[in-house]
C-alpha positions as CSV (number, residue, x, y, z in Angstrom):
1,X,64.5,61.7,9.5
2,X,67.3,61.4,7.5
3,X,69.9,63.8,5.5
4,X,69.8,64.0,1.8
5,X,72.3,65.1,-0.7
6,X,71.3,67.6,-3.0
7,X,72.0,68.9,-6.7
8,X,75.1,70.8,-5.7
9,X,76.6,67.9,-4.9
10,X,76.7,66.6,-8.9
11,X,79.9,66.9,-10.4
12,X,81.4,68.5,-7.2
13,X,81.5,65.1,-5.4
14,X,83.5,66.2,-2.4
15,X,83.9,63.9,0.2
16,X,84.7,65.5,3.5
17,X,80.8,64.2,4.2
18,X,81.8,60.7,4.3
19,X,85.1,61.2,6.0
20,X,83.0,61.9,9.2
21,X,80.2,59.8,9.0
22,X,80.0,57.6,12.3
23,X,78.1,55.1,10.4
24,X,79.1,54.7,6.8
25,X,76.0,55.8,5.0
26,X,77.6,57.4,2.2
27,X,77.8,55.8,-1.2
28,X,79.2,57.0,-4.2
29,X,78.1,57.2,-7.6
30,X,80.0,58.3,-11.1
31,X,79.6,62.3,-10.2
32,X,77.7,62.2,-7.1
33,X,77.3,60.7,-3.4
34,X,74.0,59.6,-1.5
35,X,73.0,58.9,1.9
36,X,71.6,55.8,2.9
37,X,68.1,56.9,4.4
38,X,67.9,53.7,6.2
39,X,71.8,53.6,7.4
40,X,71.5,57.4,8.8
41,X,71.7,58.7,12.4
42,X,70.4,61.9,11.9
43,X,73.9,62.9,13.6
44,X,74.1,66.1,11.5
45,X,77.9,66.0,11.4
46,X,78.3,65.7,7.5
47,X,76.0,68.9,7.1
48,X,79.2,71.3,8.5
49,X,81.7,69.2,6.5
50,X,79.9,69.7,2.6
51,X,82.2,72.5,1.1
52,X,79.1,72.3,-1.4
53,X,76.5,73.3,1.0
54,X,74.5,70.1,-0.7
55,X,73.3,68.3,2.2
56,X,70.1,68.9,4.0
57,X,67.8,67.3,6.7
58,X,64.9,65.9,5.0
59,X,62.4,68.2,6.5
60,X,64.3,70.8,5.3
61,X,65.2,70.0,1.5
62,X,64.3,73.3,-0.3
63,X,61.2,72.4,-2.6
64,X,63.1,72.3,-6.0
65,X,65.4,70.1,-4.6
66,X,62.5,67.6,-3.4
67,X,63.2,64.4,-5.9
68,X,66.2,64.3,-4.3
69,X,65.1,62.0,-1.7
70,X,63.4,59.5,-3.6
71,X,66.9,59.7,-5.8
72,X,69.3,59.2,-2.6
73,X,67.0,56.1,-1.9
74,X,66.8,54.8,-4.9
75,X,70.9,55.1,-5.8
76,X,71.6,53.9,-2.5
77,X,70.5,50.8,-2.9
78,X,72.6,50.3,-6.4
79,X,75.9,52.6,-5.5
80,X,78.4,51.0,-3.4
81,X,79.2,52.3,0.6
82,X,82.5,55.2,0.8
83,X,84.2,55.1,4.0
84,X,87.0,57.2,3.3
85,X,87.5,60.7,2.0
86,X,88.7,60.8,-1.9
87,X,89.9,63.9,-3.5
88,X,87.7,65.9,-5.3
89,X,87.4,65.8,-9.0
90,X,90.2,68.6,-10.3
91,X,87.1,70.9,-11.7
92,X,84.7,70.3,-8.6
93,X,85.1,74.2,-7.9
94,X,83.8,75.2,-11.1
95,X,80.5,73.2,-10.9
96,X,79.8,74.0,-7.1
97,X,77.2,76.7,-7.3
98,X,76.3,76.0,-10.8
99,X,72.4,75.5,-11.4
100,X,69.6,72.8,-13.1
101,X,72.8,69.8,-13.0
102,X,70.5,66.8,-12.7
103,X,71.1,66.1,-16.0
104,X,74.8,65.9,-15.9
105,X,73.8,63.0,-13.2
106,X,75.5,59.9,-14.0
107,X,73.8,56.5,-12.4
């Protein structure tokens, strides 16, 4: 079972997640990071480190955040790997708790 980023993630894009990642499975889109389903360890350390709250074991995505896993797939496999934390974008505050962003997604 792997972890899947989430909505709240969009536009936020912090990356504390990747910074402790034992196995690099982060990759990083325009606005928004994924997890490699394949490349995950279920280790659960990136869950603590999302200032977001936007990761979630797969079991335990809520159920209107479901597509999400089909969409960390998918972008995984076209995004390149992050190994290192970034700083955030300068308004990634402002869009943490906002609602219905999947259209502000960028691929």
């Amino acid at each position: 079972m792997a972890y899947v980023v989430t909505e709240n993630c969009i536009k936020c894009k912090y990356t504390d997640c990747v910074d402790v990642c034992p196995v690099d499975c982060f990759h990083e889109g325009p606005n928004f990071l994924v997890i490699d389903p394949g490349e995950c360890i279920d280790c659960t350390l990136c869950v603590a480190e999302c200032p977001a709250n936007a990761i979630f074991a797969e079991d335990d995505v809520p159920v209107d955040q479901r597509q999400f896993i089909a969409l960390n797939a998918e972008l995984a496999k076209q995004w390149k790997v992050i190994v290192e934390k970034k700083a955030a974008p300068a308004d990634a505050d402002e869009w943490r708790d906002v609602k219905d962003k999947l259209r502000l997604l960028e691929r």
